[in-house]
N, C-alpha and C positions, 0 to 999 in steps of 0.2 A: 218608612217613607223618607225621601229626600227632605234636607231641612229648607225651606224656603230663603232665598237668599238677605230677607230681609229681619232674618235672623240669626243669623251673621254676626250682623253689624256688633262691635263691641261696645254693648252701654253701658259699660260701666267705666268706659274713656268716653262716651257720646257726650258734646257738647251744645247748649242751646244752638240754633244756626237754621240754615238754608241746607241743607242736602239734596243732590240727586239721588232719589229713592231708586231708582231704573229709568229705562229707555228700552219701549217697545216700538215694533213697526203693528201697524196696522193697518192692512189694505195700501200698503205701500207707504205710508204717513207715518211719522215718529212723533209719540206721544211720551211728551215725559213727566215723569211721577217725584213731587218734588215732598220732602220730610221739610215741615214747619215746624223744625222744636222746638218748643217756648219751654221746656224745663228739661232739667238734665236727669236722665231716667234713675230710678233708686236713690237718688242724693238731694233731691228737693220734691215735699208735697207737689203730688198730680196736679192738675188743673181739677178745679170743683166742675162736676157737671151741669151745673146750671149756669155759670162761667162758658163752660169749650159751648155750649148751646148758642149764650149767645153772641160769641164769637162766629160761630156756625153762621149761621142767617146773617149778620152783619157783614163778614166777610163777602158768601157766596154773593148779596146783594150787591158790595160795591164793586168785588169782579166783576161780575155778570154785566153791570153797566158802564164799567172802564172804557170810553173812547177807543182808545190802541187793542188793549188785553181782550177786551171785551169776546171777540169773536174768536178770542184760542183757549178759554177757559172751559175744560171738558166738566170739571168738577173740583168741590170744596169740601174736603169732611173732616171732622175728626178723628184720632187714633185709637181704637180702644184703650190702649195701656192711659189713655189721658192725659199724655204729654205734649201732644201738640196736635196737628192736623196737616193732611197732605193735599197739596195740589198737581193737578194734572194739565196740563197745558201741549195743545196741537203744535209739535214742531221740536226741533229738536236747541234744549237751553242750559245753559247750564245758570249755577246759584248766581253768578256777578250777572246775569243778564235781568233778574230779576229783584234785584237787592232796591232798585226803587221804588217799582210795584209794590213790594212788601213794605217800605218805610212807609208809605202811601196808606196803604191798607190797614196796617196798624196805628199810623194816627187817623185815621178817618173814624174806628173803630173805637180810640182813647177818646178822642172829641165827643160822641154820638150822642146827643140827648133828642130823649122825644119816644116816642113805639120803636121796637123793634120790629123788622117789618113780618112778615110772616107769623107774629105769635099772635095768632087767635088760632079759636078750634079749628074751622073751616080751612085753614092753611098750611095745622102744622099737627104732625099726630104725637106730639106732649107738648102742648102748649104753654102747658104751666110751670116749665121745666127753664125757666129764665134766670139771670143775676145779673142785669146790665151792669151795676155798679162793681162789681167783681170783671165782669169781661172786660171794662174799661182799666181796670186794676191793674190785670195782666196783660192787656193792649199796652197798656204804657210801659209796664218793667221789660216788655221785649222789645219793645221801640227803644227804648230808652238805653238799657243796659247790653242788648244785644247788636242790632239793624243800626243804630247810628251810628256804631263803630267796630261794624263787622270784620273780621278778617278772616285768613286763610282758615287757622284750626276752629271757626265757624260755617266753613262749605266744603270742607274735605273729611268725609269719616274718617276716624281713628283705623290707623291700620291695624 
């Protein structure tokens, strides 16, 4: 089989950052698929999963209710490898078009005291699968050390 193009990419020069993951059309629409790496793949511990969780729902929450964003956010998930998570957004962006969204998002997410929204049973199928104090952990070292002072070899894959 063909290798999929998003394995490719070379992680072992991948740096935290904003990536354009791709850019599809659909039904004439361009959707594009953005790499959130919050860790540098193979050279820094994963993200803990009960951390990307709730990262997961925090996030998805404050997109989804973002004034501007709001209504181009296709989707928020996480990456299996546990390095970061991807966003999809209706329209065609590149990383500098979203670099405040994302400072935004991650301090909203470092700040967050109180329920995460979605974790009960009835909302969420592992609910018990949370670390707010840990997703606030790693909301701030990517705010912090990556989005406040992003640059080029932050939104451009390694060739």
């Amino acid at each position: 089989m063909k290798k999929i193009p998003s394995f490719t990419i070379d992680h072992e020069r991948l740096k935290r950052g904003i990536y354009v993951s791709r850019k599809d059309t659909i039904g004439g629409a361009v959707v594009t698929t953005f790499d959130i790496r919050m860790k540098e793949p193979n050279r820094e511990p994963a993200l803990h999963p009960g951390a990307l969780h709730s990262i997961e729902h925090l996030a998805a929450t404050y997109l989804r209710n973002d004034p501007v964003w709001g209504s181009r956010i296709v989707y928020w998930g996480p990456m299996g490898c546990l390095t970061g998570n991807y966003l999809l957004l209706s329209g065609d962006w590149t990383p500098a078009d979203i670099v405040d969204l994302m400072r935004c998002t991650f301090r909203f997410i470092s700040d967050f005291e109180g329920e995460i929204p979605g974790a009960a049973p009835k909302d969420c199928g592992n609910w018990l699968l949370h670390d707010l104090p840990m997703a606030r952990y790693e909301a701030k070292k990517f705010l912090t050390e990556v989005l406040e002072n992003i640059g080029e070899e932050n939104m451009v894959y390694p060739g």
